[in-house]
C-alpha positions in Angstrom: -5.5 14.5 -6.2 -7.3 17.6 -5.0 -10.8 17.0 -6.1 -9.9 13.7 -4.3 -8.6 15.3 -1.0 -11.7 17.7 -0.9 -14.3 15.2 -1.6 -12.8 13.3 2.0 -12.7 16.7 3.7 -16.2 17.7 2.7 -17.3 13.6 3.8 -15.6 14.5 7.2 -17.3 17.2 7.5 -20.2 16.0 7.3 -20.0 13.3 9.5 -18.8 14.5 12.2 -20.3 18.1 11.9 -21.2 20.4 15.1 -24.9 21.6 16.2 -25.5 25.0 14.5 -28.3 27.4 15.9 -30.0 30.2 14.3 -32.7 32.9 15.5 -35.7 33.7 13.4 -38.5 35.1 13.2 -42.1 32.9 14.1 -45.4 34.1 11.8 -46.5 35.6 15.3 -43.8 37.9 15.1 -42.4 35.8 18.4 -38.4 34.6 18.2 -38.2 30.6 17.4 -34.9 29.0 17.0 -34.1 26.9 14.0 -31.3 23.8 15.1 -29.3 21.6 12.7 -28.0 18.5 14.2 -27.2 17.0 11.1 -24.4 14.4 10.6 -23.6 10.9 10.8 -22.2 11.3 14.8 -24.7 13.4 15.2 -29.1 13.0 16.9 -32.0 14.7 17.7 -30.5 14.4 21.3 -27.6 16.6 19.9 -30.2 19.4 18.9 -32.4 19.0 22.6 -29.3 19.9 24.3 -28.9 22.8 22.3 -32.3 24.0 22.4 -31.5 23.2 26.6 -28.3 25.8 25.9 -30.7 28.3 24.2 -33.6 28.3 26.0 -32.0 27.4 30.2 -34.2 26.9 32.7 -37.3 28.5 30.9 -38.2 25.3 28.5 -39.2 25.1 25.0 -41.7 24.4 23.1 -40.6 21.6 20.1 -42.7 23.7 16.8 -41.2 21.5 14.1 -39.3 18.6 13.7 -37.4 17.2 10.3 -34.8 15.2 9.3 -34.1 13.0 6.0 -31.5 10.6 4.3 -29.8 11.4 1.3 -27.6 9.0 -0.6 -23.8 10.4 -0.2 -23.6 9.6 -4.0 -26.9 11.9 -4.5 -25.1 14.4 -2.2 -22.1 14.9 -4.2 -23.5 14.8 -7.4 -25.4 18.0 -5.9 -22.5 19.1 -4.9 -20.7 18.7 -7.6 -22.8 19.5 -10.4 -21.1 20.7 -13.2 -21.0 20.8 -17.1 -17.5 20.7 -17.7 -17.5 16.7 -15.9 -19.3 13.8 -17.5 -18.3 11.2 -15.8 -17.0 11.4 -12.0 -15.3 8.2 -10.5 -16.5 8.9 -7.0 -20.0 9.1 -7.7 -20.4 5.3 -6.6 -19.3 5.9 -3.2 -21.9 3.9 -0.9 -23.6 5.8 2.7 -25.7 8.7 3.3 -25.8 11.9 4.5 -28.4 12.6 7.4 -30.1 16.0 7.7 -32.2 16.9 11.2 -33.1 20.1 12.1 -35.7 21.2 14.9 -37.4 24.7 15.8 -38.1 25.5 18.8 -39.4 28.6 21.0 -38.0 29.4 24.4 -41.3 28.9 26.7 -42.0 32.7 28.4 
């Protein structure tokens, strides 16, 4: 029941999921800006907006740009991976899980 419970929690999660920023550090020592947009209700326009947040009236430049599919089932066998189980129920569940990130750097 609670392995049940979590497993639709964690797929919420996921889908709906909010656009998550973080600062590094470029190799030209410059500050870039690493976006995750991931999620089923989520798109590259998601991440754009928030580079718009980040960066304002200055621009960015787009560095990088990737994004994948990964079978839900592959996802929470990741997830999940454990010794102790050798045979999980859920593992059939159908879908995917969507990754996108972007990096940016706020124009000068």
């Amino acid at each position: 029941m609670h392995r049940t419970f979590f497993v639709f929690a964690i797929f919420i999660t996921l889908l709906s999921g909010c656009v998550a920023s973080k600062e590094i550090f470029l190799a030209d020592g410059t500050r870039g800006h690493n976006i995750n947009c991931s999620g089923a209700g989520k798109n590259y326009s998601n991440c754009l907006e928030k580079a718009g947040e980040i960066c304002g009236t200055r621009g960015y430049h787009i560095l990088d740009q990737a994004g994948n599919i990964v079978s839900f089932s592959g996802a929470l066998r990741e997830l999940n991976a454990s010794p102790r189980t050798a045979s999980v129920g859920y593992i059939s569940q159908s879908g995917s899980v969507i990754n996108r990130n972007l990096l940016v750097k706020c124009k000068e």
